[in-house]
C-alpha positions in Angstrom: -11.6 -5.3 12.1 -14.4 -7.1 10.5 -15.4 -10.3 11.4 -14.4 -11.5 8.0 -10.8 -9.7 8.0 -10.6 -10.7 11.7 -10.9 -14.8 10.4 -8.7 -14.2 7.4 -6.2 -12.8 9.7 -6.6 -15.6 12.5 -6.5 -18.3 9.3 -2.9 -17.0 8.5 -1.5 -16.6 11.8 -2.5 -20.1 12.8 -1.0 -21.3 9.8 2.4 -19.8 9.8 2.7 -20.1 13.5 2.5 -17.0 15.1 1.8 -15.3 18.0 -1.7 -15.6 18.7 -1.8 -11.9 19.8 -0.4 -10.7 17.0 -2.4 -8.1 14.9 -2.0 -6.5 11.5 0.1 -3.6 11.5 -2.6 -1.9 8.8 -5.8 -3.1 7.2 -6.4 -1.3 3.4 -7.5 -1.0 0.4 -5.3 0.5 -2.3 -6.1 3.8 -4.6 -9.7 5.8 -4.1 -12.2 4.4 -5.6 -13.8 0.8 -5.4 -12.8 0.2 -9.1 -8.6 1.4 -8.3 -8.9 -0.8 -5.2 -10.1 -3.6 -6.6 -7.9 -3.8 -10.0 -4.2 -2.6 -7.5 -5.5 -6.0 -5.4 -5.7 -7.8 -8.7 -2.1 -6.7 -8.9 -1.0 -7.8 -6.1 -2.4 -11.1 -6.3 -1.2 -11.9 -9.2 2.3 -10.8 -7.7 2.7 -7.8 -10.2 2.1 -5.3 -7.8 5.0 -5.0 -4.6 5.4 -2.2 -4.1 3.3 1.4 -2.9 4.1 4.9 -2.2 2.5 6.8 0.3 2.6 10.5 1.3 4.6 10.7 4.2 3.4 14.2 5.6 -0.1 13.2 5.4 0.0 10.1 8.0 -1.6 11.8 11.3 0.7 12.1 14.6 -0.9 8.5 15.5 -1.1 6.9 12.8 0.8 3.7 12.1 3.6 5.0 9.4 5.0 1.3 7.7 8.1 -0.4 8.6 9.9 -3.2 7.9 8.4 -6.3 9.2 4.7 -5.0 9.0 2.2 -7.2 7.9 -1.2 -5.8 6.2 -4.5 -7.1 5.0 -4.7 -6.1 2.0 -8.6 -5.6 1.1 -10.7 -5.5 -2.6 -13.1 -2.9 -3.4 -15.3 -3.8 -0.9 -13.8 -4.2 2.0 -12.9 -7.9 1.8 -9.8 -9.5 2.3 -7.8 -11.0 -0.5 -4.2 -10.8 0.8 -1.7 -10.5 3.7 1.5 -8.8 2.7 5.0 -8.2 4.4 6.5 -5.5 4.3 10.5 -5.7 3.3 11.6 -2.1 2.7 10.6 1.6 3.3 12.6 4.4 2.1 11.7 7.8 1.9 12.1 10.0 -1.1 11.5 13.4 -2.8 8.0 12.7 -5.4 10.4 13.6 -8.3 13.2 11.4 -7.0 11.0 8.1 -7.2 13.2 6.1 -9.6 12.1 3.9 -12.2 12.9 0.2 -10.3 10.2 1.5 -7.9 7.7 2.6 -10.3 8.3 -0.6 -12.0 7.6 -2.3 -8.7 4.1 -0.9 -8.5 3.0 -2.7 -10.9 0.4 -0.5 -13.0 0.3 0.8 -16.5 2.9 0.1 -18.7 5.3 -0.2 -15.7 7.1 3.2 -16.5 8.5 5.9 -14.5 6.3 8.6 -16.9 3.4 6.4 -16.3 3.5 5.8 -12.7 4.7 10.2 -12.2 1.3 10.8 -14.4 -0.7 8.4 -12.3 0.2 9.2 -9.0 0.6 13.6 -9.0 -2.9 13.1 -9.9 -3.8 11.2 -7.0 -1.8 13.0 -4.8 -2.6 16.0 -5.7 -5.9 14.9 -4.9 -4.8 13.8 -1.4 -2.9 17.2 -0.8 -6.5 18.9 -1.2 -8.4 16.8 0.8 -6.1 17.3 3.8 -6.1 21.3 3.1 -2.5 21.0 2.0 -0.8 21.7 -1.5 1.3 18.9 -3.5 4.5 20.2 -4.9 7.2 17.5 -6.3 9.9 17.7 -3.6 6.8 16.2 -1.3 8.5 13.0 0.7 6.9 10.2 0.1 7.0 6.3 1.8 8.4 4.1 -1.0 7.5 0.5 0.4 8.0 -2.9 -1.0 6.5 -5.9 0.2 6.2 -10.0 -0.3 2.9 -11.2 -1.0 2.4 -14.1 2.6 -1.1 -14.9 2.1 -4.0 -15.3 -0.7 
């Protein structure tokens, strides 16, 4: 945690009272690229974007996998905060079973199921090859939603 994440995070749990040992369940960025990360926190800041879907298989055995209750720093481009989220619902789903409410929930584009499938095979597809793996549509993914407790 950065100095500058660590006070952000420190601002907001003084402020809403909570235990001072308390720690942020994830810090990140969203998308790939400084540009995606910085317009998908534009989203959320502006409360259009409350949603995310993540590729379950990918998470590594110790890696935090988000639940209900989380909350996450949610960073710009470059690595700066610019909002603390909680997280209200995680359910997991087939790619090709994402349903439009969710994709709607995301925020991006024109807010549409076709828009948000075109989107995100790309990206996952991309995140399939990285790890060594291949993307198929019946790929589980984490559909989470989240309230927006900090700017």
């Amino acid at each position: 945690m950065t100095p500058e994440v660590r006070m952000y995070w420190q601002q907001f749990v003084e402020q809403q009272q909570l235990p001072p040992n308390l720690q942020p369940a994830e810090i990140y960025s969203f998308g790939n690229t400084e540009q995606m990360a910085n317009e998908l926190a534009r989203l959320v800041i502006i409360g259009q974007k409350t949603a995310t879907t993540s590729a379950i298989e990918l998470y590594e055995p110790d890696e935090h996998v988000p639940q209900v209750g989380d909350y996450n720093v949610i960073l710009d481009g470059r690595d700066r905060p610019v909002a603390i989220t909680k997280t209200t619902a995680c359910t997991i789903v087939k790619y090709n079973q994402v349903d439009a409410e969710h994709a709607f929930l995301e925020g991006e584009g024109d807010r549409t199921l076709d828009y948000w499938r075109s989107a995100h095979e790309a990206f996952f597809k991309a995140e399939y090859t990285e790890a060594g793996r291949v993307f198929t549509p019946d790929k589980l993914c984490l559909c989470e939603q989240f309230i927006i407790v900090k700017y």
